[in-house]
PDB file of the backbone (N, CA, C, O) and the ligand in Angstrom, with CONECT records:
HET     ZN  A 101       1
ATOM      1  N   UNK A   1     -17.044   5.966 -32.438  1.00  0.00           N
ATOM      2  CA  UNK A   1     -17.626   5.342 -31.237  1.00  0.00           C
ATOM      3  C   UNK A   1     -16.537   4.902 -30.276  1.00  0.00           C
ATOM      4  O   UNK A   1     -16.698   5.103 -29.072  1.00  0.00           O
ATOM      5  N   UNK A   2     -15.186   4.178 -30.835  1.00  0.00           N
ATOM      6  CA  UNK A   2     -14.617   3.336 -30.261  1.00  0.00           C
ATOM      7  C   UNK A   2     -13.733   4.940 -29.560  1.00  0.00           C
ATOM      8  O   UNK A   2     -13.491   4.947 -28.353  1.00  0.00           O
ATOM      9  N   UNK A   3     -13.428   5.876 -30.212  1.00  0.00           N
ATOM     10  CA  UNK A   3     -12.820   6.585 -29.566  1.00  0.00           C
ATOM     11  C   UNK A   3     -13.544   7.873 -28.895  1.00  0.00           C
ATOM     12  O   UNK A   3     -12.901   8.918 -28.800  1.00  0.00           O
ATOM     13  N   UNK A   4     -14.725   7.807 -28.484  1.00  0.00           N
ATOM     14  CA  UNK A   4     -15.313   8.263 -27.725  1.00  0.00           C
ATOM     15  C   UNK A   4     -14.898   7.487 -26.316  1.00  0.00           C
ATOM     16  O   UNK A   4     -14.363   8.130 -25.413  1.00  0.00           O
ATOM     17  N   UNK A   5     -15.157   6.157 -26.187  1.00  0.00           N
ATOM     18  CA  UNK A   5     -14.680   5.418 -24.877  1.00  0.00           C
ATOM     19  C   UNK A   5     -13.764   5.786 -24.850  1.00  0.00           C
ATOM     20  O   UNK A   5     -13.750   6.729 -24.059  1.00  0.00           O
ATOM     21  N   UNK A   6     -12.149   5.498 -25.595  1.00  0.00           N
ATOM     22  CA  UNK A   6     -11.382   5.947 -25.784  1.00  0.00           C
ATOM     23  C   UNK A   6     -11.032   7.326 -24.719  1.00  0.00           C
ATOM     24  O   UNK A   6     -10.155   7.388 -23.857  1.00  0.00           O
ATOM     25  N   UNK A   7     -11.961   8.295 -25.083  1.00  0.00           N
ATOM     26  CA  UNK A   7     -11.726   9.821 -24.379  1.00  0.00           C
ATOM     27  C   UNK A   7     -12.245   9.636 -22.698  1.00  0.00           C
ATOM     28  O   UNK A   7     -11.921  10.270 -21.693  1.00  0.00           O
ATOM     29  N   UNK A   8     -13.299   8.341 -22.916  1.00  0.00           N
ATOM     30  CA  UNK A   8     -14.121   8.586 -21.775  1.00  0.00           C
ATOM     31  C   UNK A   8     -12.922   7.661 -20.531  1.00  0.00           C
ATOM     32  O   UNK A   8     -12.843   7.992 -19.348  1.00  0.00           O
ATOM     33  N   UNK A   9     -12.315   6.801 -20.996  1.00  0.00           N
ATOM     34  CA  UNK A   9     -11.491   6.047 -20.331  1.00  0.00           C
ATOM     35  C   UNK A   9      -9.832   7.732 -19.990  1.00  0.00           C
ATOM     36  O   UNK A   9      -9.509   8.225 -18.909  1.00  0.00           O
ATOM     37  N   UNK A  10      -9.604   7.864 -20.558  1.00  0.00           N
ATOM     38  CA  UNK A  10      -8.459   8.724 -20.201  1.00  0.00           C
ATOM     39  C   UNK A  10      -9.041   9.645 -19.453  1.00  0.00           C
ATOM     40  O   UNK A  10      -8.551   9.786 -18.333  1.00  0.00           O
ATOM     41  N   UNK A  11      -9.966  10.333 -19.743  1.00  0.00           N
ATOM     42  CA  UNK A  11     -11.017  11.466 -18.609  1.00  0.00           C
ATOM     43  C   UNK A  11     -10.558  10.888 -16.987  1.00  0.00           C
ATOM     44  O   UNK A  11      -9.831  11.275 -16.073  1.00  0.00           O
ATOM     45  N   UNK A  12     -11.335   9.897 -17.230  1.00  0.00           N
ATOM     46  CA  UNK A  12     -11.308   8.379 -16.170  1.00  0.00           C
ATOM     47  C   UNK A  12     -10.063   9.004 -14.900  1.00  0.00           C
ATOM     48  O   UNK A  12      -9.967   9.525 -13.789  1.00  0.00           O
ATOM     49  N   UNK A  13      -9.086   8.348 -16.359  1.00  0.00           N
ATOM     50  CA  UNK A  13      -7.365   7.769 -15.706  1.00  0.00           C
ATOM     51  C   UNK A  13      -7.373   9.431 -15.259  1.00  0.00           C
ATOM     52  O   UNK A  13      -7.163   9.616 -14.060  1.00  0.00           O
ATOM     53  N   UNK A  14      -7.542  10.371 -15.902  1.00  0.00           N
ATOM     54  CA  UNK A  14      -6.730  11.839 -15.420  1.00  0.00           C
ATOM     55  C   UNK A  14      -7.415  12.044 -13.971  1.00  0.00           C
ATOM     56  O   UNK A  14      -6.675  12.361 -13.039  1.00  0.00           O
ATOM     57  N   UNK A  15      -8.922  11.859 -13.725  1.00  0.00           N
ATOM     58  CA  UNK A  15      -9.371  12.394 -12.884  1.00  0.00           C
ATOM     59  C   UNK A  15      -8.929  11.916 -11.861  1.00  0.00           C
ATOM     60  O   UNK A  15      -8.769  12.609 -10.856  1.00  0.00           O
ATOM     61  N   UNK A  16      -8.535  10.148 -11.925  1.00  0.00           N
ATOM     62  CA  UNK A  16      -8.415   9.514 -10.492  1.00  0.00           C
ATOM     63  C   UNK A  16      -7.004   9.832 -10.527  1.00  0.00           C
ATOM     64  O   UNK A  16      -6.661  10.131  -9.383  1.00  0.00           O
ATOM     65  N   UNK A  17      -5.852   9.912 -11.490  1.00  0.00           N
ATOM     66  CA  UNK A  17      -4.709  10.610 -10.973  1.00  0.00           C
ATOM     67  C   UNK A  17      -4.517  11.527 -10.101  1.00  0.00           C
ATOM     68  O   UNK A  17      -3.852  11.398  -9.073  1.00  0.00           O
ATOM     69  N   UNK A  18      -5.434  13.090 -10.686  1.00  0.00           N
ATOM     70  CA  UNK A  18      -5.518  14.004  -9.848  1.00  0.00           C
ATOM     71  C   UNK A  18      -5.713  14.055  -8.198  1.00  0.00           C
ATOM     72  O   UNK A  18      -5.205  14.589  -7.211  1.00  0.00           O
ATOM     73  N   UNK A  19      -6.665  13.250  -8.513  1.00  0.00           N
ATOM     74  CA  UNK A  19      -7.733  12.726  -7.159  1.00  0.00           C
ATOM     75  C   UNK A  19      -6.791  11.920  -6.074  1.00  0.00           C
ATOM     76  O   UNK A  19      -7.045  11.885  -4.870  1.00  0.00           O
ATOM     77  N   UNK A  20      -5.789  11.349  -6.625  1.00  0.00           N
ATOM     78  CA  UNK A  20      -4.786  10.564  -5.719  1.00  0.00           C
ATOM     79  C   UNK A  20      -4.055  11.779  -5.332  1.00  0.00           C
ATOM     80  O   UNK A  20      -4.190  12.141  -4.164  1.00  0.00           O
ATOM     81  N   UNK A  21      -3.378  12.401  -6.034  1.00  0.00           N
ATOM     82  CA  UNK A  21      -2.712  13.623  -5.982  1.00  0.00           C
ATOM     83  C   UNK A  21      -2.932  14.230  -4.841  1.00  0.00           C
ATOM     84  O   UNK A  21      -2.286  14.342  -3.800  1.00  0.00           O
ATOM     85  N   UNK A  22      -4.435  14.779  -5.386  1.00  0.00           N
ATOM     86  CA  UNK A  22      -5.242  15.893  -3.928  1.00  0.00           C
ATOM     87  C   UNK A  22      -4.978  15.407  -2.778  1.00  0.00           C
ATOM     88  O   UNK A  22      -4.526  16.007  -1.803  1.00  0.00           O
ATOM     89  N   UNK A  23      -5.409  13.718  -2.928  1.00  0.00           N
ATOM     90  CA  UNK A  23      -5.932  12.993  -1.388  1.00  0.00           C
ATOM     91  C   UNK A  23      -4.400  12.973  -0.692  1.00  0.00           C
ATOM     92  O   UNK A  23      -4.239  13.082   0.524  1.00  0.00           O
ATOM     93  N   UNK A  24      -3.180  12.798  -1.761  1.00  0.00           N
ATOM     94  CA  UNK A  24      -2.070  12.358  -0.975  1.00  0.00           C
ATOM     95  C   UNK A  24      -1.243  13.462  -0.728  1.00  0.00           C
ATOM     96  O   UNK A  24      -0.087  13.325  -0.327  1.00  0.00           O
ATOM     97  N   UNK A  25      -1.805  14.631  -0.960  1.00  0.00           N
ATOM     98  CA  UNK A  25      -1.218  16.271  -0.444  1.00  0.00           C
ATOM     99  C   UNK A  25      -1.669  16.683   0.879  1.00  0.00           C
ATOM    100  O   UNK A  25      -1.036  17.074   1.859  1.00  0.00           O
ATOM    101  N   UNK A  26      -3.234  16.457   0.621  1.00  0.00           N
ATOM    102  CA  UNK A  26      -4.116  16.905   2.089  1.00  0.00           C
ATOM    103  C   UNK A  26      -3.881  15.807   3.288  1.00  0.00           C
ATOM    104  O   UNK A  26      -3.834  16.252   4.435  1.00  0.00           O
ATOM    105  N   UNK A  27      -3.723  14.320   3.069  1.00  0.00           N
ATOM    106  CA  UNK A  27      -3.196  13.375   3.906  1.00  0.00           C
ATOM    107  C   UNK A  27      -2.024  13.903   4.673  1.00  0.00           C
ATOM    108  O   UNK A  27      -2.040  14.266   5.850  1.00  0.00           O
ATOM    109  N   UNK A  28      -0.983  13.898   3.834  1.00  0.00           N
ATOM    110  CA  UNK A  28       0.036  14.556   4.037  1.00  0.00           C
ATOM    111  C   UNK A  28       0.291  15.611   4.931  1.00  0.00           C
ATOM    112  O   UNK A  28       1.083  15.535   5.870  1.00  0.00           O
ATOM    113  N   UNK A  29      -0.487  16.748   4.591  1.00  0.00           N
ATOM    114  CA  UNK A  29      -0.854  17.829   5.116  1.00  0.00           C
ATOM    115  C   UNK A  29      -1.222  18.045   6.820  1.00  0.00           C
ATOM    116  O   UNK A  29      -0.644  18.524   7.795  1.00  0.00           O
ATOM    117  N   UNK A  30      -2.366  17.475   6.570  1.00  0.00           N
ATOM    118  CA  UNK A  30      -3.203  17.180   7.809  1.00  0.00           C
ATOM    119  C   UNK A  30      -2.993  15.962   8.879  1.00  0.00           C
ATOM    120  O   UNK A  30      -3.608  16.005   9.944  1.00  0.00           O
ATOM    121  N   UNK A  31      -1.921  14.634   8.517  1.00  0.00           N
ATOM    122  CA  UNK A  31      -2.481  14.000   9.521  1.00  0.00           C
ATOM    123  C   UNK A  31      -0.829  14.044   9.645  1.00  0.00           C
ATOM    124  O   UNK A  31      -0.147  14.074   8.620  1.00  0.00           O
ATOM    125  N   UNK A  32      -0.110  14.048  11.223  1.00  0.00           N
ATOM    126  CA  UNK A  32       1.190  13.854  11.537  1.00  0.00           C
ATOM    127  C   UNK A  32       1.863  12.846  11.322  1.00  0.00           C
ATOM    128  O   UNK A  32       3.067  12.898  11.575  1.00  0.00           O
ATOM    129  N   UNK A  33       1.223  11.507  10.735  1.00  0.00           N
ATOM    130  CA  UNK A  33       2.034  10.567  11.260  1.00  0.00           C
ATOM    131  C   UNK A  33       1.972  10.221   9.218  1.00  0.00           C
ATOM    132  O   UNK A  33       0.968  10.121   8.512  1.00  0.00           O
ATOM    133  N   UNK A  34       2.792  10.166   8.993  1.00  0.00           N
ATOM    134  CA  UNK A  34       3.484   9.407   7.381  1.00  0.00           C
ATOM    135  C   UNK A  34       2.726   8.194   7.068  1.00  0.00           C
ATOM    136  O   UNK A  34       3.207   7.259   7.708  1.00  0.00           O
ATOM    137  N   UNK A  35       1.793   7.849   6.384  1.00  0.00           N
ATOM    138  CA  UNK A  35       1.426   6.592   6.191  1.00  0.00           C
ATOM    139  C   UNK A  35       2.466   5.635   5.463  1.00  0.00           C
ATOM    140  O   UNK A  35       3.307   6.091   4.688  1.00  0.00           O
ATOM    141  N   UNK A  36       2.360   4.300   5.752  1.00  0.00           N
ATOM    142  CA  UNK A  36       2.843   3.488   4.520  1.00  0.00           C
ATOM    143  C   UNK A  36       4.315   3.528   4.677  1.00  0.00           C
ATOM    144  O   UNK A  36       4.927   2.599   4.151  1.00  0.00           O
ATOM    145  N   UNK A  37       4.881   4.282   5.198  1.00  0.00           N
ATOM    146  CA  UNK A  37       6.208   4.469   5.422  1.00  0.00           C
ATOM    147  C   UNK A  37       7.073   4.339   6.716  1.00  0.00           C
ATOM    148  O   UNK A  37       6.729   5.204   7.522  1.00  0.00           O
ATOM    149  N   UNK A  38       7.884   3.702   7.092  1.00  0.00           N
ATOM    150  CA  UNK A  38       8.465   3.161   8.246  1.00  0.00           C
ATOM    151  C   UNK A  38       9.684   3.458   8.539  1.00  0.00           C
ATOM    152  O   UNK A  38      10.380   2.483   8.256  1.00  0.00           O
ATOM    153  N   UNK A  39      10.240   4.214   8.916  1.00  0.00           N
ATOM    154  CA  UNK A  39      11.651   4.528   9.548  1.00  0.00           C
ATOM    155  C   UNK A  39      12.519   3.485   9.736  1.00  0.00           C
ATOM    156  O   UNK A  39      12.389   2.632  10.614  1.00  0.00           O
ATOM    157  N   UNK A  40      13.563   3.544   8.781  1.00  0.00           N
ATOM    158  CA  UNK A  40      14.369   2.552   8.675  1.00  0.00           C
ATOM    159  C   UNK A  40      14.552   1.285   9.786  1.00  0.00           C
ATOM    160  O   UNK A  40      14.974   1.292  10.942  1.00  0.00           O
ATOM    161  N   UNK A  41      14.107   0.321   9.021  1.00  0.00           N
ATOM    162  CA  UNK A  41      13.927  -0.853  10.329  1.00  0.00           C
ATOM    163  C   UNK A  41      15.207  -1.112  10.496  1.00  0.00           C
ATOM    164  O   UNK A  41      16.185  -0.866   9.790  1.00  0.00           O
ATOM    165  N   UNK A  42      15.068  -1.725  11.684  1.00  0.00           N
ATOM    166  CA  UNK A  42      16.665  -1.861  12.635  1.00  0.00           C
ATOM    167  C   UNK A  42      16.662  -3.264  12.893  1.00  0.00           C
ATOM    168  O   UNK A  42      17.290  -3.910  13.732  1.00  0.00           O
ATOM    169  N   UNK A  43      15.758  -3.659  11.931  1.00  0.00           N
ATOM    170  CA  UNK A  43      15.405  -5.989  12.382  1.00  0.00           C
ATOM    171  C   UNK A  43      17.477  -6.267  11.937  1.00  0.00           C
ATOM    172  O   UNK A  43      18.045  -6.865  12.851  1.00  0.00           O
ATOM    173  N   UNK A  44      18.047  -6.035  11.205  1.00  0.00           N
ATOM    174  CA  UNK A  44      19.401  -6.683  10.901  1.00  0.00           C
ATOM    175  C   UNK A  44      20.318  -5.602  11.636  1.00  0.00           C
ATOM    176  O   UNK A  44      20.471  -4.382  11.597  1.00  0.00           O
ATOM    177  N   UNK A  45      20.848  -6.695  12.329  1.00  0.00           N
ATOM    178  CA  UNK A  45      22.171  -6.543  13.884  1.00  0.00           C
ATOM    179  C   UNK A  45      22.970  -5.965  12.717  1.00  0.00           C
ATOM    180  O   UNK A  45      22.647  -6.177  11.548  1.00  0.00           O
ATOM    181  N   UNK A  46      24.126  -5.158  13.108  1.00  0.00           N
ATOM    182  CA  UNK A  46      24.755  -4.722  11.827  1.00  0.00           C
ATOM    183  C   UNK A  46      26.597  -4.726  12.934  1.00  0.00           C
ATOM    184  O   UNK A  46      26.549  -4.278  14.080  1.00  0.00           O
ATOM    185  N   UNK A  47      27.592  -5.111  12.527  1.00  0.00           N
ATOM    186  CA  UNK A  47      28.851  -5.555  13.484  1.00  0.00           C
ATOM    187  C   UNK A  47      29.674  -4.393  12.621  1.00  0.00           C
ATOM    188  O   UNK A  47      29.389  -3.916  11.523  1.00  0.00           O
ATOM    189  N   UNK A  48      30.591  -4.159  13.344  1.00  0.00           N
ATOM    190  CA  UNK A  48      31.893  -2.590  13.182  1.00  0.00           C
ATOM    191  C   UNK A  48      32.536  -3.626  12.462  1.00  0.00           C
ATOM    192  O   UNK A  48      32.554  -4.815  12.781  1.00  0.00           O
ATOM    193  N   UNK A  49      33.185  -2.981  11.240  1.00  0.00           N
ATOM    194  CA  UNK A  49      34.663  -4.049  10.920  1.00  0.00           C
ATOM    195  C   UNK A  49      35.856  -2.995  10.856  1.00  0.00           C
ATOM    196  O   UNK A  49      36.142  -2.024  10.155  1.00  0.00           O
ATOM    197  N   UNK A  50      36.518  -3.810  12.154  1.00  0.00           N
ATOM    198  CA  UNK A  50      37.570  -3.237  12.872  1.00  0.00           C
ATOM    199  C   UNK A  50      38.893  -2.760  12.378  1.00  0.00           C
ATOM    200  O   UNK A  50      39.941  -2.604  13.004  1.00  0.00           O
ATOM    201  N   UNK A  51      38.637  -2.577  11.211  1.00  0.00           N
ATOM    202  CA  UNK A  51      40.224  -2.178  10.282  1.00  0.00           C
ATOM    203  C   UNK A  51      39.372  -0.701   9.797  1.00  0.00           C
ATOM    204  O   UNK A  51      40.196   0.153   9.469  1.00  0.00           O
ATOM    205  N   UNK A  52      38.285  -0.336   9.710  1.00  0.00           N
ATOM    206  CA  UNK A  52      37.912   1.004   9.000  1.00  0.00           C
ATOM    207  C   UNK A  52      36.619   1.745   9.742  1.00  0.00           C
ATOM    208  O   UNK A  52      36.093   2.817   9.443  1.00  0.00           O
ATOM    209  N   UNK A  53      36.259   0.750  10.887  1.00  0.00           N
ATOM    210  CA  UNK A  53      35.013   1.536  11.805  1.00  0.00           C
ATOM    211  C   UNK A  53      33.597   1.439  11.088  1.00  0.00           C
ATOM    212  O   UNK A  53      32.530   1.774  11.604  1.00  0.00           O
ATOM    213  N   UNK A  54      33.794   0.858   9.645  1.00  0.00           N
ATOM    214  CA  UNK A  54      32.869   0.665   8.894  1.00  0.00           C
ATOM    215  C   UNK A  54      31.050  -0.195   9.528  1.00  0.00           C
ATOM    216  O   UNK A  54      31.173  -1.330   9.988  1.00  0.00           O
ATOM    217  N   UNK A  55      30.226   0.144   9.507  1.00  0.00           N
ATOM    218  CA  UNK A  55      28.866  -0.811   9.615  1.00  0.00           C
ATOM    219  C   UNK A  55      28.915  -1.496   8.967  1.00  0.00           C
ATOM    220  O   UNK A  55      29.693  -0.962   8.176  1.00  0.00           O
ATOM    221  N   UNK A  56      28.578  -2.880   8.352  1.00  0.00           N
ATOM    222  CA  UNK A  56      28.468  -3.826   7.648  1.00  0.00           C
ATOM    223  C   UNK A  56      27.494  -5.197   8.235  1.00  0.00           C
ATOM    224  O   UNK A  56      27.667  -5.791   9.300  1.00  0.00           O
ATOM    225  N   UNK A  57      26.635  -5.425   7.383  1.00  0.00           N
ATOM    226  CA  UNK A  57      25.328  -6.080   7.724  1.00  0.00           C
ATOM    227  C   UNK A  57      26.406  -8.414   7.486  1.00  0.00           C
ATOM    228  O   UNK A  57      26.975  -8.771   6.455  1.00  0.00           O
ATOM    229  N   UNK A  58      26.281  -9.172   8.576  1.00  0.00           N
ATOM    230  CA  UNK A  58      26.895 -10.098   8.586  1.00  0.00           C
ATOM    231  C   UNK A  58      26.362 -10.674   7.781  1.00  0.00           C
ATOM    232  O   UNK A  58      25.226 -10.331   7.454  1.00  0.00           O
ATOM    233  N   UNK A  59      27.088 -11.909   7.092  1.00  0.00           N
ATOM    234  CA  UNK A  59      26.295 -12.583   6.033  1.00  0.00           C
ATOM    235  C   UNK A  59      26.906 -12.389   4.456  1.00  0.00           C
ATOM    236  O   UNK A  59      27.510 -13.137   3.687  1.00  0.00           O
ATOM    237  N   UNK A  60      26.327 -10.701   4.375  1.00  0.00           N
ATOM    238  CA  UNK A  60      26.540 -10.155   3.211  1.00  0.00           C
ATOM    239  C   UNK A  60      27.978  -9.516   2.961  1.00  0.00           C
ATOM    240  O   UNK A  60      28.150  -8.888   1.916  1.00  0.00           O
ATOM    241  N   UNK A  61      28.849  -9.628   3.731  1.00  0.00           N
ATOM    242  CA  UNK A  61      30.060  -9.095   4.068  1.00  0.00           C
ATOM    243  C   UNK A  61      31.275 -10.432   3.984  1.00  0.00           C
ATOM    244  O   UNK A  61      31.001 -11.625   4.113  1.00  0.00           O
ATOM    245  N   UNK A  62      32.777  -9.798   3.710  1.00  0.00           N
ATOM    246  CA  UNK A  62      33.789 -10.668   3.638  1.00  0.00           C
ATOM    247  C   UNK A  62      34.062 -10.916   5.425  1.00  0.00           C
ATOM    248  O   UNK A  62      34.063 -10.084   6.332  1.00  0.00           O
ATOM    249  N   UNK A  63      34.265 -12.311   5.455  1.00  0.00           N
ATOM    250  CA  UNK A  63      34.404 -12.721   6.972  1.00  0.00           C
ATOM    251  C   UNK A  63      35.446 -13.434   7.170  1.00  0.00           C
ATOM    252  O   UNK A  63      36.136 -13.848   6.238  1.00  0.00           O
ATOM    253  N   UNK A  64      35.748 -13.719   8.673  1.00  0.00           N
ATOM    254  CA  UNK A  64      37.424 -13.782   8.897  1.00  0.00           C
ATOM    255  C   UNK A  64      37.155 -14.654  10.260  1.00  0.00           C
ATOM    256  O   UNK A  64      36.607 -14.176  11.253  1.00  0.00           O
ATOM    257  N   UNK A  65      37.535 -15.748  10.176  1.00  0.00           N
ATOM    258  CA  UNK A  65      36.926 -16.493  11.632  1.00  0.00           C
ATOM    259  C   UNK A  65      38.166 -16.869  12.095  1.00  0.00           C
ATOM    260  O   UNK A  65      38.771 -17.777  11.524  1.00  0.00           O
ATOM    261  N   UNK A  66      38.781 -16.120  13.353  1.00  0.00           N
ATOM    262  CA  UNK A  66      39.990 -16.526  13.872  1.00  0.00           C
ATOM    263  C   UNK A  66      39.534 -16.470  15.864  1.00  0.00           C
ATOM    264  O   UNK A  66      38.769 -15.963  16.685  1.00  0.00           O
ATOM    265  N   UNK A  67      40.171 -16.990  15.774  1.00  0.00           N
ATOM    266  CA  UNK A  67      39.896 -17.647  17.514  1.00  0.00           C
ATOM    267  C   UNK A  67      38.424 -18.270  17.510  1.00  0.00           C
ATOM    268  O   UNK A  67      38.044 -18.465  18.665  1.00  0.00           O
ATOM    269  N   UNK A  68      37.636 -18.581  16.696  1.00  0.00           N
ATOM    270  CA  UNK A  68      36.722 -18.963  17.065  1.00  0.00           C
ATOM    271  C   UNK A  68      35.523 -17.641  16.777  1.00  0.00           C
ATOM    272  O   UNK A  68      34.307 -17.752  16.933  1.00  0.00           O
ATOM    273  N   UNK A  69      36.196 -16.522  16.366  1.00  0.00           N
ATOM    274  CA  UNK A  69      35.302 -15.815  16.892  1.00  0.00           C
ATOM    275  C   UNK A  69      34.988 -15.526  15.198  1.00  0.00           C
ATOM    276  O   UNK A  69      35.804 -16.168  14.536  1.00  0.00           O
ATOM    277  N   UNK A  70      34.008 -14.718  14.304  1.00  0.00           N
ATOM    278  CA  UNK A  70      33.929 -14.051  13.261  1.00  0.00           C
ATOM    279  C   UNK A  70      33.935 -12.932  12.978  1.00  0.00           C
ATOM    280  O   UNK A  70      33.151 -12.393  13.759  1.00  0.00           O
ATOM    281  N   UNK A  71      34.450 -12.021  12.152  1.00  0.00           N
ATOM    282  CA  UNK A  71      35.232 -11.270  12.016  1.00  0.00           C
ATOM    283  C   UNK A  71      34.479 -10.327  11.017  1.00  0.00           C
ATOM    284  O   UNK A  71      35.175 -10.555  10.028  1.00  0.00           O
ATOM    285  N   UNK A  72      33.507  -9.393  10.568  1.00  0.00           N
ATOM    286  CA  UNK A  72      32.979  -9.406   9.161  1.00  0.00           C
ATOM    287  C   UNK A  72      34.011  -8.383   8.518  1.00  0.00           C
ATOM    288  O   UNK A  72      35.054  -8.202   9.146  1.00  0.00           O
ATOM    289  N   UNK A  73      33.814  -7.675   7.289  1.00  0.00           N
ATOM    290  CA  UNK A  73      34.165  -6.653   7.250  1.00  0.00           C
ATOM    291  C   UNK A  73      33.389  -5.788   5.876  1.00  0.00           C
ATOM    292  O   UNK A  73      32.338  -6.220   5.403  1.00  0.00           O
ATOM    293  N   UNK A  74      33.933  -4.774   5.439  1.00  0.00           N
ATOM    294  CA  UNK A  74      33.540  -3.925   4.910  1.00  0.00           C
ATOM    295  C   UNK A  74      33.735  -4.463   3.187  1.00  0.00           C
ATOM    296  O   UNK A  74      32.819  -4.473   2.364  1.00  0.00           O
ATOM    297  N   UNK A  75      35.297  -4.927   2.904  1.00  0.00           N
ATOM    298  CA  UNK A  75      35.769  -5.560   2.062  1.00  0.00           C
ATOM    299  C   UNK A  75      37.007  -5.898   2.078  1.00  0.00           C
ATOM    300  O   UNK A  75      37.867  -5.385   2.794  1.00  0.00           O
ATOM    301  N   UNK A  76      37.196  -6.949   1.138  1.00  0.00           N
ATOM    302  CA  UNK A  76      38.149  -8.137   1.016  1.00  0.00           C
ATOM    303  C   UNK A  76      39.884  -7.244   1.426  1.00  0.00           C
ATOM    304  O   UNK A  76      40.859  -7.768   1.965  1.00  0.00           O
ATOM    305  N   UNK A  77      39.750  -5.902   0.970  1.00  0.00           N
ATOM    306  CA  UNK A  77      40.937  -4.797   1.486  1.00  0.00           C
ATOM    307  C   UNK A  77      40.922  -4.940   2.550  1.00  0.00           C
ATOM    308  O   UNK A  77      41.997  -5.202   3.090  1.00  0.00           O
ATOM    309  N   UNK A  78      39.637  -4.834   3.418  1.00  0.00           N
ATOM    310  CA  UNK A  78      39.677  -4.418   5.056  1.00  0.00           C
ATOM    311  C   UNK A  78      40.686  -5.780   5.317  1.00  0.00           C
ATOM    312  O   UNK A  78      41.845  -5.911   5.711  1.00  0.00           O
ATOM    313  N   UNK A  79      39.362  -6.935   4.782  1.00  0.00           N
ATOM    314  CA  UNK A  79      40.025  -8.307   5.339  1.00  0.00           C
ATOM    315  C   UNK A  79      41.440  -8.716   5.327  1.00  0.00           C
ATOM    316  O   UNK A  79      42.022  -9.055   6.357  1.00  0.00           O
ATOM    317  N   UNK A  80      41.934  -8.688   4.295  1.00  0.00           N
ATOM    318  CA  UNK A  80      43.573  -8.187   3.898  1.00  0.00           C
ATOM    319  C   UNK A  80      44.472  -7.900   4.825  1.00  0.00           C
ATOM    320  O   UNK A  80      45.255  -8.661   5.394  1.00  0.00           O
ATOM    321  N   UNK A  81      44.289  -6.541   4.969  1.00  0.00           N
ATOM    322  CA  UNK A  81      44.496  -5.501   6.151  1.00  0.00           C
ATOM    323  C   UNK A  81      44.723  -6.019   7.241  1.00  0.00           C
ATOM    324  O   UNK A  81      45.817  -5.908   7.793  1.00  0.00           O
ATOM    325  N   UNK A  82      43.463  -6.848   7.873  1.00  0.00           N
ATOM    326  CA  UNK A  82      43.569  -7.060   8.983  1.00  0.00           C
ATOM    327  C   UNK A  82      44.088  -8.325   9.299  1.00  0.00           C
ATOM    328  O   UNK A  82      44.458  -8.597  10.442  1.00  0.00           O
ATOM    329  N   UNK A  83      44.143  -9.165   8.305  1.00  0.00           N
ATOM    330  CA  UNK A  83      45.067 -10.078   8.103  1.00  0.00           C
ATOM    331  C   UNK A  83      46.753 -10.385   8.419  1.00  0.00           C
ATOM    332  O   UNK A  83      47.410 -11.274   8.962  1.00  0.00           O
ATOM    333  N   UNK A  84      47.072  -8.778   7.569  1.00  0.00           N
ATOM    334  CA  UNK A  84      48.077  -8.308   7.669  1.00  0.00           C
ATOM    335  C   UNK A  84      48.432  -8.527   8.880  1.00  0.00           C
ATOM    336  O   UNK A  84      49.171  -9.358   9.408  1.00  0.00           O
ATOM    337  N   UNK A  85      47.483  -7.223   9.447  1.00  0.00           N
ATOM    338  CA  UNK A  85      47.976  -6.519  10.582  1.00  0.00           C
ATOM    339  C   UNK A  85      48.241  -7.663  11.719  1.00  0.00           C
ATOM    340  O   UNK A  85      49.271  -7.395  12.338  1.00  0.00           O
ATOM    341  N   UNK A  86      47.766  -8.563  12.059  1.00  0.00           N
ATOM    342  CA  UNK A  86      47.592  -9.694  13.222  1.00  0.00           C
ATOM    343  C   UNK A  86      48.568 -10.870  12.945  1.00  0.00           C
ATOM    344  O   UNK A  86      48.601 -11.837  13.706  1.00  0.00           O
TER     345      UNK A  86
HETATM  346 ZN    ZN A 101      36.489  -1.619   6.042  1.00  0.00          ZN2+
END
């Protein structure tokens, strides 16, 4: 008995797998625009660090505050570097 449900529950799970499958091929297929999915958001300002031309998001980066101004960089090498260099 118990594994009759058993069969009737996996039947279940396979069909609505499939069924996602189909729906998210023909979606796909047919409508131009990508659901659910968003082209890399651009919400975080992202600053050059000036020893390697590198992008680097502020905050999450080694930083260097000279004249007042902040400095980010790529890593603690760049920072180094530019340390050096000045
Ligand atoms: Zn760098």
């Amino acid at each position: 008995m118990s594994r009759a449900i058993l069969l009737l529950l996996l039947a279940i799970f396979l069909i609505r797998a499939v069924w996602r499958l189909l729906e998210g091929v023909v979606s796909g297929a047919t409508s131009p625009q990508v659901r659910g999915r968003n082209p890399a958001p651009q919400a975080v300002k992202l600053v050059k660090d000036p020893v390697c031309g590198t992008f680097v998001v502020p905050g999450k980066s080694p930083s260097l505050v000279r004249a007042g101004e902040t400095i980010y960089f790529c890593s603690d090498t760049c920072r180094e570097r530019y340390g050096a260099q000045t």
